[in-house]
N, C-alpha and C positions, 0 to 999 in steps of 0.2 A: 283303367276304370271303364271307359267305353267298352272294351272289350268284353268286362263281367257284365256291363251292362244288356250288351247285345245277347249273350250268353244266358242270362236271365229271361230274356223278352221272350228267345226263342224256347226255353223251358218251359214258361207259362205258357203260349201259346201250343205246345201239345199237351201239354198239361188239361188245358182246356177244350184244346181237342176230345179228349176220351172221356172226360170225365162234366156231364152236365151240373151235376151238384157243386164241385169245382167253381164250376162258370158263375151259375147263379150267385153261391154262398161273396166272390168277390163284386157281386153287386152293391150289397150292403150286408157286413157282416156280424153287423149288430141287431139284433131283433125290435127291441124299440128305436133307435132309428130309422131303421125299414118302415114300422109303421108309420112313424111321422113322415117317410117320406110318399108313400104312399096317400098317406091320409091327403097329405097336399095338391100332390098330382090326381089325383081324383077328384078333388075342388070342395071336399069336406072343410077342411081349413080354407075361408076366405077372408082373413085378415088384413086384407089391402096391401101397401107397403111392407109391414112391419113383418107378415108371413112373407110377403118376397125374399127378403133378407133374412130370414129364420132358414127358407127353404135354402137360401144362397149357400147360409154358412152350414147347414145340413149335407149338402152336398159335396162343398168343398174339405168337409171333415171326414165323411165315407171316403172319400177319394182317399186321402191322407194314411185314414185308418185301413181301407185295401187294399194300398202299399207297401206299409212297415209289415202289414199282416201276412200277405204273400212271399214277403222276404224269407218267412222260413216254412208258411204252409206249403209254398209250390216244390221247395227241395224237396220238406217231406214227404209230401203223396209220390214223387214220380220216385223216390228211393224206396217206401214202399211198395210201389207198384211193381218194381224194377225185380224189389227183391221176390215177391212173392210170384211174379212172371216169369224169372228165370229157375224157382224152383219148380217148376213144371205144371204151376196153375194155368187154368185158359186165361185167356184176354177178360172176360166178363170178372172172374175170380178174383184177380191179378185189382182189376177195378171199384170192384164192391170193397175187398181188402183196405186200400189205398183210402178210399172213402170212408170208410168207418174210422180207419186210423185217426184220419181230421176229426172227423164228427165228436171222437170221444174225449181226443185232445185238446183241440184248439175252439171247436164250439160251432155252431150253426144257424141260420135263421130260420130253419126250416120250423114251421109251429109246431110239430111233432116230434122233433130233436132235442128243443129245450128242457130248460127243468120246469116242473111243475108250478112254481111261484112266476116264473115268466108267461103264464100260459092264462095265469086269474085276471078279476077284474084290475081295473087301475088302481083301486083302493087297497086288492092285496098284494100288489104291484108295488105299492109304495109302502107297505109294511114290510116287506119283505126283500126293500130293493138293494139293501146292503148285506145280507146273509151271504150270499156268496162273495165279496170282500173277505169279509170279518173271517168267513172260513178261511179261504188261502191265505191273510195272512197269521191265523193261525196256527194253518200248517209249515208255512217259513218260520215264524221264530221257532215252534218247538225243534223241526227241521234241524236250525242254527244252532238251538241248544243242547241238540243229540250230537252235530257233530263236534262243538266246541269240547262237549265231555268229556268225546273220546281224546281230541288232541288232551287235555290236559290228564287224562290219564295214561296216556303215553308222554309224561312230562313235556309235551309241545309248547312251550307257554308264551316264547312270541310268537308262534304259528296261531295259537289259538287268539292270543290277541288281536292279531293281522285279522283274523277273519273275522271276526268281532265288530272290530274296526270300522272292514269294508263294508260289513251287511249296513252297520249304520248310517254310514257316509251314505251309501245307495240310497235308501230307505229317507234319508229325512235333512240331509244337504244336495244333495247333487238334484 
């Protein structure tokens, strides 16, 4: 375990070498978070105690959240990077490549990255703050139910039930 460990540290850390967006985005990788943490450390929120501890657990949840999150963003970019670098891209290419890969997959804080409902007031902020939910998990069940169809039209039908199963088990016990 220490070993993947050490193995990881030193992947991020050229990871973040080459790539500044990278660096930043595992600042805080959440967009309204960022604001609120900004908002705080600028001294907009002066809420005495209660913002301390907002700010506290604000912090310690970016922390959290740009850990699990790097787990697969950092393999990702540097095997993009790796791949599109040894197909005979320059360095910059190889980097922009690897960057966007992130940006389009896993998300960004940057205000010109996001979607457009993260970008409006607070009030269409909060109309609009569960739309992206409701979409992915609409695309998993349909997802679930194209592939269950096929298993059962290839007579799979404890296979299809196994997967069945597990999506729900995931989904709304574990």
């Amino acid at each position: 375990i220490f070993r993947g460990y050490k193995h990881h540290i030193a992947m991020r850390e050229e990871v973040f070498e080459l790539s500044p967006f990278m660096r930043q985005r595992a600042e805080a990788n959440d967009i309204t978070m960022k604001e609120y943490l900004d908002a705080y450390e600028s001294g907009i929120d002066k809420g005495g105690h209660l913002a301390e501890f907002n700010h506290f657990l604000l912090k310690t949840s970016a922390k959290m959240l740009e850990v699990t999150d790097n787990i697969t963003a950092v393999p990702n970019w540097l095997n993009a990077y790796r791949k599109k670098f040894n197909s005979g891209a320059s360095q910059q290419e190889a980097i922009d490549y690897a960057d966007t890969l992130i940006r389009r997959t896993l998300g960004s804080t940057r205000i010109e990255d996001v979607s457009s409902y993260q970008r409006g007031s607070k009030m269409y902020r909060l109309l609009t703050s569960f739309q992206g939910f409701f979409n992915t998990q609409l695309n998993q069940w349909l997802d679930m139910a194209h592939k269950t169809g096929r298993m059962i039209d290839d007579k799979e039908f404890k296979r299809a039930f196994w997967n069945v199963a597990s999506f729900l088990m995931t989904k709304y016990f574990l």
